[in-house]
N, C-alpha and C positions, 0 to 999 in steps of 0.2 A: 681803912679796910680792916675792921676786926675782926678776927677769928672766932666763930662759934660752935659751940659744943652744946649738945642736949637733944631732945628727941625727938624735933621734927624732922628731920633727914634720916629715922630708925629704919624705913623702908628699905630705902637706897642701901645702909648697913648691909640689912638682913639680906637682900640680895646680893650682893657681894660675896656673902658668907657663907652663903647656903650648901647647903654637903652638893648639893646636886647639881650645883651650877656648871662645875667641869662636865658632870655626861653629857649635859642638854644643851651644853655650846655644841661640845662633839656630835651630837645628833642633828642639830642647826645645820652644822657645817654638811654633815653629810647629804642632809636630804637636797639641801642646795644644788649637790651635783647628781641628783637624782634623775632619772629620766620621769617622762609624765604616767606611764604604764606602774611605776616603784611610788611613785605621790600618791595615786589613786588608792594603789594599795596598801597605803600607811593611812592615809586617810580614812578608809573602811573600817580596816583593824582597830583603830582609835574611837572611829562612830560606835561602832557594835559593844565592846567594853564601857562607853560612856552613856551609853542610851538605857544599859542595863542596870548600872548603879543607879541614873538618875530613877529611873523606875522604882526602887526601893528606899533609896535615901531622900528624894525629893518630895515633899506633900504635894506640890504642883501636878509632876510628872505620877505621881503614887497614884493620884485619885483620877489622872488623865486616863491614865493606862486603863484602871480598872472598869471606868464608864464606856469607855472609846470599845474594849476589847479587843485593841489591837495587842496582840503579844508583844512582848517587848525584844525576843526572841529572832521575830520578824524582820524586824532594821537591822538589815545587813550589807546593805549597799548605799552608793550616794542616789539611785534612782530608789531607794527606800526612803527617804527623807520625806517625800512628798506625802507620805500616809500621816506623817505631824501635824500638827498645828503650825498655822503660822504665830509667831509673840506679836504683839502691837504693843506702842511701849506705853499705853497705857494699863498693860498687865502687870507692867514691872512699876508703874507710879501707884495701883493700886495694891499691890500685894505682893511684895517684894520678898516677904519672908519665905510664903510659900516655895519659893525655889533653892531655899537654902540646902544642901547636903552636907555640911559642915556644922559645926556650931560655930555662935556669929564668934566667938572669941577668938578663934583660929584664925579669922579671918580678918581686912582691912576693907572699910567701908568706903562706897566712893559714890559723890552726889555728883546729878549734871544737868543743866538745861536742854541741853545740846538745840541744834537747831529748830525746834519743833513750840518752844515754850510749855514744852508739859515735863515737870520738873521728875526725875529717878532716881530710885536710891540701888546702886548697887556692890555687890562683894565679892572678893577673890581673896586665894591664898595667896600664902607665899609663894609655894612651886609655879605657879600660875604670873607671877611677877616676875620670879626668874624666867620662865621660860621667855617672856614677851624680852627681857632685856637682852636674852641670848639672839632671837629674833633682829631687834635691831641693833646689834653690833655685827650682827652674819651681813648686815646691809652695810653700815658705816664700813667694813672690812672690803666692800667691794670700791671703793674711795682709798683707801690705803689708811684709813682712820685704824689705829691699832685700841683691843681693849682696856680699859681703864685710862685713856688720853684724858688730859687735861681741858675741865669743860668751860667755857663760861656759858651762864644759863639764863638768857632773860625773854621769865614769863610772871604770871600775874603771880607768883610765887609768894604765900602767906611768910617760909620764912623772909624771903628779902623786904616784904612790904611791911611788915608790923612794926619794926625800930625803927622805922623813915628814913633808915643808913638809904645811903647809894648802891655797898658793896656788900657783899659779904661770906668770907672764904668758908669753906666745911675744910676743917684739917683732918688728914688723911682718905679723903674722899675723892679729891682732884679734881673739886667743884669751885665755882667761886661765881654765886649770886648775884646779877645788876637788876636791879631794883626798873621794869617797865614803867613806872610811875613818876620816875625823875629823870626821863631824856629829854633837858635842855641844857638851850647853848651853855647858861650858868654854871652847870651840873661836867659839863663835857670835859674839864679839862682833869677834875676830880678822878671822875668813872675811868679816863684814855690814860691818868698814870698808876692806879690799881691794876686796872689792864693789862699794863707794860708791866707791872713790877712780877704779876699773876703769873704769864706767859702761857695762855690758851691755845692749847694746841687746835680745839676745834672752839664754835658759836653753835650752842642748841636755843631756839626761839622760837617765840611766835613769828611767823612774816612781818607781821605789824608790828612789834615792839625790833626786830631786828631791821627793819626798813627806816624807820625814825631816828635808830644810833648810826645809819648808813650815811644819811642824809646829813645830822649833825658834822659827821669825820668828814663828809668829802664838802661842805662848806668850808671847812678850815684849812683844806688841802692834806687832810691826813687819811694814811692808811694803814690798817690792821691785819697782816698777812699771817691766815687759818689755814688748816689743811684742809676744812671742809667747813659748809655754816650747813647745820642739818634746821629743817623745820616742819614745823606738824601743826594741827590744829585748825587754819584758815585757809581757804582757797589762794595760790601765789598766784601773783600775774610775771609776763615774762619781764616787763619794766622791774618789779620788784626783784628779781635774778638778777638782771644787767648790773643794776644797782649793787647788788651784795658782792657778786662777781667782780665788779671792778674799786670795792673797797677793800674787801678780804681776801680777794686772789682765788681762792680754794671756789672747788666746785656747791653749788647747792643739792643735799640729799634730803630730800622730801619723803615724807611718810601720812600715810591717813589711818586711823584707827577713830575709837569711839569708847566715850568712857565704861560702856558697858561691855568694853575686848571682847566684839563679836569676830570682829575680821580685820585683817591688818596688808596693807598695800603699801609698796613704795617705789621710787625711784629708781634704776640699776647707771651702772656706772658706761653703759650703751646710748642714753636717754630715754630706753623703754621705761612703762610704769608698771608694777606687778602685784597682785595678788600672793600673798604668803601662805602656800596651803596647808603649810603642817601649823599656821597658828590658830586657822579657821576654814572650816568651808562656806564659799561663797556661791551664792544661788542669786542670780540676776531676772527680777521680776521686771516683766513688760510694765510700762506705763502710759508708754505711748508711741508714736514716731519713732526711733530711733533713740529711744530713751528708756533706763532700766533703773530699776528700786535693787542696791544691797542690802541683799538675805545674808544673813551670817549665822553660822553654827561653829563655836569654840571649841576647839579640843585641848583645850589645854585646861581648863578652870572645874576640877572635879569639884569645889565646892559652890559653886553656884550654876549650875547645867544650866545651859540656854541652847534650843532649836531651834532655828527657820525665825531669828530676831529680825524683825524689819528695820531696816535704821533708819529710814525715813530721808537716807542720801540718795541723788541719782548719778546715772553715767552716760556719757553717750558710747558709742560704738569703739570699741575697739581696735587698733591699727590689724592690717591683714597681716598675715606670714609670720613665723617667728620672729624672736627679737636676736639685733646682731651678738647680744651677751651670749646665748647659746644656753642657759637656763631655762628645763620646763616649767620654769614658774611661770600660771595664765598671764598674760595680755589684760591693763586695765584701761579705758577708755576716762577721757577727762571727767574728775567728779567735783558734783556741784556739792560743797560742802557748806562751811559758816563764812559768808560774805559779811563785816559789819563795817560801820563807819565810828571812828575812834568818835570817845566823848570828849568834852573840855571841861576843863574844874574853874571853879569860881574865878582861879586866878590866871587863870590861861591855862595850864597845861594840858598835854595831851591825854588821855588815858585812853590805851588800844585795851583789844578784845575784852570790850565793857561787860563781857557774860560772869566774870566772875562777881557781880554784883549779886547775881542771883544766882549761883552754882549750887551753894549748898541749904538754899532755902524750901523748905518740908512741907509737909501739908497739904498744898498748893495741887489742883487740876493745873491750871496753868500760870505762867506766868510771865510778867513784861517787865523791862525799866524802860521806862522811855527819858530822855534830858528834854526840857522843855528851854531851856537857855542855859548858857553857862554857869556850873554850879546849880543847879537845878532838876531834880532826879524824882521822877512820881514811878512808884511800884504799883502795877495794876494785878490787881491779882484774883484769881477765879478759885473760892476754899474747895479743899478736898476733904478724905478723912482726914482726923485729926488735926483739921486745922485749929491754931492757937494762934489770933491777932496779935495779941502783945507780943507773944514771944519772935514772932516772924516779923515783925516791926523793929523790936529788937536789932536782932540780927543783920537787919537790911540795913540801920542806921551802920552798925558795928562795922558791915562792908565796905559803906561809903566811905565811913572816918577811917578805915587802916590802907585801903588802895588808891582814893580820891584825897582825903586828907581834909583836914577841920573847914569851917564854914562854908558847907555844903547847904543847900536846901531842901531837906526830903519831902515825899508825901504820898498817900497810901490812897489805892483807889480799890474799894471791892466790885467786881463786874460778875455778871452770869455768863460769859463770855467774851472771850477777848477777839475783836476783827483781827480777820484774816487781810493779807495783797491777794493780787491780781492771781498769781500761781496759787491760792487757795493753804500757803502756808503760814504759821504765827513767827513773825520776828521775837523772838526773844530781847533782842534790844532794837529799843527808834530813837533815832534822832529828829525829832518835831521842827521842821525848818518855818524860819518865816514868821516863829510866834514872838510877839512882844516880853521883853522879862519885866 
């Protein structure tokens, strides 16, 4: 378990450090015991100030404004939202800069498939980082998780994946890296004595990667008792709870958000699931039956303003009556988020949530990996602007070899469009069953 220094955990640093991080926890904590009549009216106050910088600082919003002739003046309430546009994220795949209010240097870029196959580029400040981590420690705080607890973190994570280590600590950070791409039995005894020597107060995971090292411990009869496994990212099932629950002890605290931090939900320590209103408002579009599209509008990211973001997630209905926590945070009903099936590498192993093969790949209308056999990986891809083949080939090779590992077989497929399933939505990653290698 080696210890590393250098500047891919600068993020994490910087929030940590940030002058503002003491208010914005105290402001976390407060709105939390806020009634919903005091949310509504933070939430306004926050729309009305943010719609009107976007208005001048944003080319997006600048040139909206002045076409549309809606004053910007005008938005002043959340039943003012509706005179917006809605975003499609094909706005943000094609013209991403347009919404900038910052300069990009101020800022940290972030690329994503997300569920949809049409790949985005987008950016947030710092304040905007702090605020989301104040966010989810006001939740981990509702579990008895105290700030700055000792993490262990496995997700598809560039630093744990690029050295092929298994482990790897951040000093003074209170992190300490497991590498998702080497959960086997071989691997298990290596990772469970890092582990012990580490002493994780909490598990932050993908479901998927924290479901595989569940499975590994409880075949050998061991157990890892956490005060909490928090996870995000993948839809859980309750089997995958049980599981953690009776490896780790500590409760599971779920959270959903989106790499473009439109809107942020989680768990409470009642069972209820909640909507976070002071990190976003949420606007729940009809789509069907008993079934709703989240609309997110941020209030926390002055330098990239987004209104009425369609995420492209659904919900069903939400439980009736308050929840027994006694917080006005809304009620959120079960959301269908990134359901995928792990891939297999040449040599067996597992690799879960396969999206980071394609997260931070540009250019691209849309795009696929699909595994056609183990070890076996074709990128289908639909060019956008500024696509560059070579360079996007590149890079897809580069993914495979640092998360899947050497003798892989890649291969690049250009399409005018990639099939939709049955629900009319683009899998970002397939697993091709049934084909001959």
């Amino acid at each position: 378990m080696a210890p590393v220094i250098g500047p891919l955990n600068l993020q994490h640093r910087v929030r940590r450090a940030h002058p503002l991080r003491v208010v914005m926890g105290w402001t976390s904590a407060r709105l939390a015991r806020a009634s919903a009549e005091e949310l509504r009216r933070d939430q306004e106050r926050r729309l009305r100030r943010l719609v009107r910088w976007a208005a001048v600082r944003s080319p997006f919003y600048r040139r909206w404004f002045a076409e549309s002739g809606v004053d910007p003046r005008s938005i002043r309430s959340l039943s003012d939202l509706e005179r917006l546009p809605l975003l499609q994220r094909r706005d943000l795949a094609e013209r991403p800069e347009q919404f900038r209010a910052y300069p990009r240097r101020l800022m940290w870029a972030a690329h994503s498939s997300g569920t949809t196959g049409t790949p985005v580029t987008v950016y947030r400040t710092q304040g905007s980082s702090v605020y989301e981590l104040s966010a989810l420690e006001r939740q981990w705080g509702w579990f008895g998780v105290r700030p700055g607890a000792r993490r262990a973190i496995l997700r598809g994570s560039q630093f744990a994946a690029e050295s092929g280590g298994l482990t790897k600590e951040v000093p003074g950070n209170n992190q300490m890296f497991v590498s998702s791409f080497h959960l086997e039995p071989q691997n298990l005894p290596a990772i469970l004595a890092d582990l012990r020597v580490f002493g994780p107060e909490v598990i932050e995971a993908w479901p998927s990667s924290i479901t595989l090292l569940a499975s590994l411990l409880r075949d050998v009869g061991e157990r890892l008792p956490v005060a909490a496994v928090i996870t995000s990212s993948e839809v859980i099932t309750a089997a995958q709870q049980a599981l953690m629950r009776e490896v780790f002890s500590g409760p599971v605290v779920d959270h959903y958000g989106q790499t473009e931090r439109v809107a942020m939900a989680g768990s409470c320590d009642a069972g209820g699931y909640h909507v976070f209103p002071d990190y976003g408002i949420v606007e729940l579009l009809p789509t069907g039956p008993q079934r709703w599209e989240i609309v997110g509008t941020p209030l926390h990211n002055w330098g990239f303003p987004l209104f009425r973001y369609r995420t492209g997630d659904e919900v069903g209905p939400a439980p009736e009556g308050p929840c027994p926590c006694g917080r006005a945070f809304p009620s959120l009903g079960s959301i269908d988020g990134r359901v995928e099936d792990a891939f297999t590498a040449a040599d067996g192993r597992t690799i879960p949530l396969p999206h980071s093969l394609i997260k931070n790949l540009t250019g691209v209308r849309e795009t696929q990996v699909a595994q056609l056999a183990p070890g076996r990986f074709e990128f289908r891809l639909v060019p956008g602007p500024g696509f560059d083949a070579a360079a996007i080939e590149s890079l897809a090779r580069n993914n495979v070899a640092r998360f899947v590992g050497p003798d892989q077989t890649v291969t690049f497929q250009l399409m005018d469009r990639l099939p939709r399933g049955s629900s009319g939505k683009l899998k970002p990653t397939l697993v091709v069953r049934d084909q001959a290698g």
